[in-house]
N, C-alpha and C positions, 0 to 999 in steps of 0.2 A: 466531384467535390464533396458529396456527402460522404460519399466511402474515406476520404480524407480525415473528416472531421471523427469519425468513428472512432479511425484509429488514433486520430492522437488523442480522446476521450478515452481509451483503452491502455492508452501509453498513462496519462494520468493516471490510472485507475493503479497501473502493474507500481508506479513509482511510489503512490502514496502505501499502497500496501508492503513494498517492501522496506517504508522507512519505519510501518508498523510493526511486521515482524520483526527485525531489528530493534526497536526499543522493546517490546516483547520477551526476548530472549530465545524464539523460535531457533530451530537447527539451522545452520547455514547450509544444509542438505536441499530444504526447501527455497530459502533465500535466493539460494543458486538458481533453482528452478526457476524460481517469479522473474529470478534478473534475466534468465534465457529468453522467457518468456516475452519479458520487454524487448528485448535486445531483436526479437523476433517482429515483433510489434513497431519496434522503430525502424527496422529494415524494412518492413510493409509498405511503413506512412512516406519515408523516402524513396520508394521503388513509386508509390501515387504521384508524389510530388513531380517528379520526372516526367510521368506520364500526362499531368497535366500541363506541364511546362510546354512537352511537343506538341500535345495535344493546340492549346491555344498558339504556338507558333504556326503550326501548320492552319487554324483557322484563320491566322494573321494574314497570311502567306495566300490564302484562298481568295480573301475578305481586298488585298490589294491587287488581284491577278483580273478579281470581277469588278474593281473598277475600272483598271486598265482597258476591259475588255469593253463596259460599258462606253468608256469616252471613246474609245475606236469608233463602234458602231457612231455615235452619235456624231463623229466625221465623216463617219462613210454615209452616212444618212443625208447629212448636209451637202456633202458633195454631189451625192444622188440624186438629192432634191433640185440642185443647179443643173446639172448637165438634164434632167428631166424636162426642165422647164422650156432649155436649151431645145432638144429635143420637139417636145412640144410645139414650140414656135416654127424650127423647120419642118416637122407637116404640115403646120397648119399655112404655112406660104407653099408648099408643095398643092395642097387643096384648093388653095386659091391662081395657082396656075391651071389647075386642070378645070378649073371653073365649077367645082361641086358647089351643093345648094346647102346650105346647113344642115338641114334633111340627112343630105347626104354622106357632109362632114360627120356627124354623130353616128352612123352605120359605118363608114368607115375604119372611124377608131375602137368600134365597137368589133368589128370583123379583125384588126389588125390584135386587142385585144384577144381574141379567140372565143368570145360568144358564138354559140351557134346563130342561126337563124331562129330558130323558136326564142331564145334566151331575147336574141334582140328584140324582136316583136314583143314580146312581154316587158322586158326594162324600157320599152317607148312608145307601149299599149298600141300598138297598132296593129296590122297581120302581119302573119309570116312570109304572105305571098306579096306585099307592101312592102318588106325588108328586101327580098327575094329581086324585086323590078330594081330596089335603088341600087342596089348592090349589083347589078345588071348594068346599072347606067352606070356605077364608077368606074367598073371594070374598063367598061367601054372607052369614058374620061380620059382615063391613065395611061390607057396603050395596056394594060396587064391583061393577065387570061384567068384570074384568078385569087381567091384568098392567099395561096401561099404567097404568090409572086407580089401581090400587095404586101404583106406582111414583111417578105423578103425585102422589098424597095428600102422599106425603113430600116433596117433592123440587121441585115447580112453584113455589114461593114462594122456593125458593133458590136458583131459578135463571132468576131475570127478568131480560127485557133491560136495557144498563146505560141510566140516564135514564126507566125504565117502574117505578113500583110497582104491586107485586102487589096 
């Protein structure tokens, strides 16, 4: 935009001077020149103009693509946040069949999350070999043989390949 305003600051400048030379009585050898000289200066400030024109279409053009983009996310968010909760509810009736302790319910989700054992014991201050027994007894609970296979209980049917049902 400033490069704009130069030029046609420059565009003035060639026009007043050549209505000067003109009353003047200067050569029309020079005249000639000054009016090229414009005529060069107005092709500039037009060739800016253009460029600004796209310029701000294309950030138009950006400016509606990133709210588009925004309001998607913030359906897909909201969706996300329902079938989560969704989600949520059915382990936590799944927990309540197997009969865990709350205890055990929060190592759980924590293990299905993918905390290690250290991580757990630390985000529930207690030991590692404390995480290590309960997660022993949910195992047991469940019927599984393991982190993956817990993990897997929840989570392998909602996360099939696309084109493959579970």
């Amino acid at each position: 935009m400033r490069n704009l305003i130069v030029l046609v600051v420059f565009a003035a400048f060639f026009i007043t001077d050549i209505a000067l030379d003109l009353n003047a009585g200067i050569p029309l050898t020079h005249v000639w020149h000054e009016a090229a000289l414009f005529v060069l200066a107005l092709g500039a400030t037009i060739w800016q103009l253009r460029l600004i024109v796209q310029k701000n279409g294309h950030i138009s053009s950006l400016s509606t693509e990133l709210l588009e983009t925004k309001k998607s996310y913030q359906e897909w968010k909201e969706k996300a946040h329902a079938n989560t909760q969704v989600l949520g509810q059915l382990i936590e009736n799944e927990f309540g069949i197997w009969h865990l302790s709350q205890s055990e319910r929060d190592v759980a989700l924590l293990l299905i999350k993918g905390f290690s054992m250290k991580e757990i014991a630390d985000i529930r201050h207690t030991h590692e070999k404390t995480v290590r027994q309960q997660a022993t007894s949910i195992y047991k609970k469940s019927g599984l043989s393991g982190r993956q296979e817990l993990a897997a209980f929840f989570l392998e049917d909602m996360l099939s390949l696309p084109g493959k049902t579970p």
